[in-house]
N, C-alpha and C positions, 0 to 999 in steps of 0.2 A: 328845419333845414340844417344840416351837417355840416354844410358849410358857413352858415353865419356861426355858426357853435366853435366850428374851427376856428374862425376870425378872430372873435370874441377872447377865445382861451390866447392864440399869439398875442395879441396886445396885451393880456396882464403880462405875458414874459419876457417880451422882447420890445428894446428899444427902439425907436422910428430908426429904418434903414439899417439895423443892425441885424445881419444874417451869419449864424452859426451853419458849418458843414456837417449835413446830416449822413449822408453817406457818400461815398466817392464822386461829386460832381455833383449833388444835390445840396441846396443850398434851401433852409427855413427861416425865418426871418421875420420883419413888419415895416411894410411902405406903405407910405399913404400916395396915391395914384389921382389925380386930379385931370387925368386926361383919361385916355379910352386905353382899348388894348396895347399891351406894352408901353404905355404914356404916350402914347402918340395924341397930339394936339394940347397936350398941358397949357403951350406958352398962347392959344389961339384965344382971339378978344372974347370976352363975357357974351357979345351978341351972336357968338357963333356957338360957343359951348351950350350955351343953355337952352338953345332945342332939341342937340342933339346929347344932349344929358336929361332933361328931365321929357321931352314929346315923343322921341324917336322911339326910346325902349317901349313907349308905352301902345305907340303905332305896330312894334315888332309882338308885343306881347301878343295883343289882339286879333294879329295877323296869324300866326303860328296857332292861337286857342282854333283861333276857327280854323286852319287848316285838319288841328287834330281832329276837332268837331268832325269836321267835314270828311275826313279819310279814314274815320273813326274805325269801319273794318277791312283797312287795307295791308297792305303787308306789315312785318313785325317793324322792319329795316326802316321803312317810313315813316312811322309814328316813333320810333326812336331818334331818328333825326332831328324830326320837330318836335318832342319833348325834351332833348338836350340842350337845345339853345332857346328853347323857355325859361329852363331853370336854369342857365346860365346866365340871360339876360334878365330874369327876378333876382336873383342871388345880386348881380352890380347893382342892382336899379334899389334895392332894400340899402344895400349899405351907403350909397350916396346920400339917400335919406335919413338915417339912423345917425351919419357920420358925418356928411357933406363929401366924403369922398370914397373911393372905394379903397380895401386894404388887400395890398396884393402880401404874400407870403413864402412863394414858391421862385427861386432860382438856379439856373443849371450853369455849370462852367467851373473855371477857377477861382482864386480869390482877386488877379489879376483880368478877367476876362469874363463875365459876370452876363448872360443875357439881362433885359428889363426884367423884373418881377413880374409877378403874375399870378393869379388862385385857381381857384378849381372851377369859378363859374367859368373865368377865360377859357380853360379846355372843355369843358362844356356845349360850348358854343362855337368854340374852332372844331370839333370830335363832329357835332352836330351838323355843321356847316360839310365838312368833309365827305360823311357820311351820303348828303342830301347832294351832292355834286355827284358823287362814285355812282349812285344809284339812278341820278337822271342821264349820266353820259355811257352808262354800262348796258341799262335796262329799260331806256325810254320811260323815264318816270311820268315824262309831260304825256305821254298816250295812252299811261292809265287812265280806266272811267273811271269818274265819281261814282263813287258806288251806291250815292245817295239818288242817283238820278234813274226815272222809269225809263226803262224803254220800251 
């Protein structure tokens, strides 16, 4: 994965929360993220985190395998939706594990105005998520057949 490789390589160089400007508004760096996307839920109690960090990805995983399973010869657009935010949500769910938390890398703004960090599985899964919306409210995704089914 390209993305834990990427992780991996920021943390030998850069120090926790220390982000250099990489190009005009883009900002590289190394956070550690103990909440979800964009840190949302960091401060929420241990009995709330920990289903939805170690069960939930793992309920998303299985859901999405099998959707790909299942839609296996469906359009191109739909099996790239649900294969983005698989390996979006493997990419967080590997480093939580590896790390205890996830390492975000990626910031846009100023030095003064700075969104939350964030990495590539996060776009991943927002691209993915996007994608899976554009395509069910544009093209009647929910009317497509299973293609696995006789009729």
């Amino acid at each position: 994965m390209g993305d834990q490789l990427l992780k991996g390589t920021l943390q030998s160089f850069y120090q926790v929360n220390n982000f250099e400007e990489f190009f005009s508004g883009l900002w590289f760096g190394y956070a550690k993220n103990y909440g979800y996307l964009f840190g949302l839920g960091e401060s929420w109690p241990e009995w709330i985190k920990w289903p939805l960090t170690y069960l939930l990805p793992i309920v998303i995983f299985f859901y999405f395998s099998y959707q790909v399973i299942l839609y296996r010869f469906a359009r191109f657009s739909r099996l790239l939706s649900y294969s983005l935010v698989l390996t979006g949500v493997l990419g967080n769910y590997l480093d939580r594990l590896m790390y205890g938390h996830v390492v975000d890398f990626i910031a846009i703004g100023s030095k003064t105005s700075m969104t939350p960090s964030f990495n590539t599985a996060d776009l991943f899964i927002i691209f993915g998520i996007l994608i899976y919306l554009f395509l069910r409210f544009t093209s009647g995704l929910e009317d497509e057949a299973n293609p696995l089914t006789i009729q």
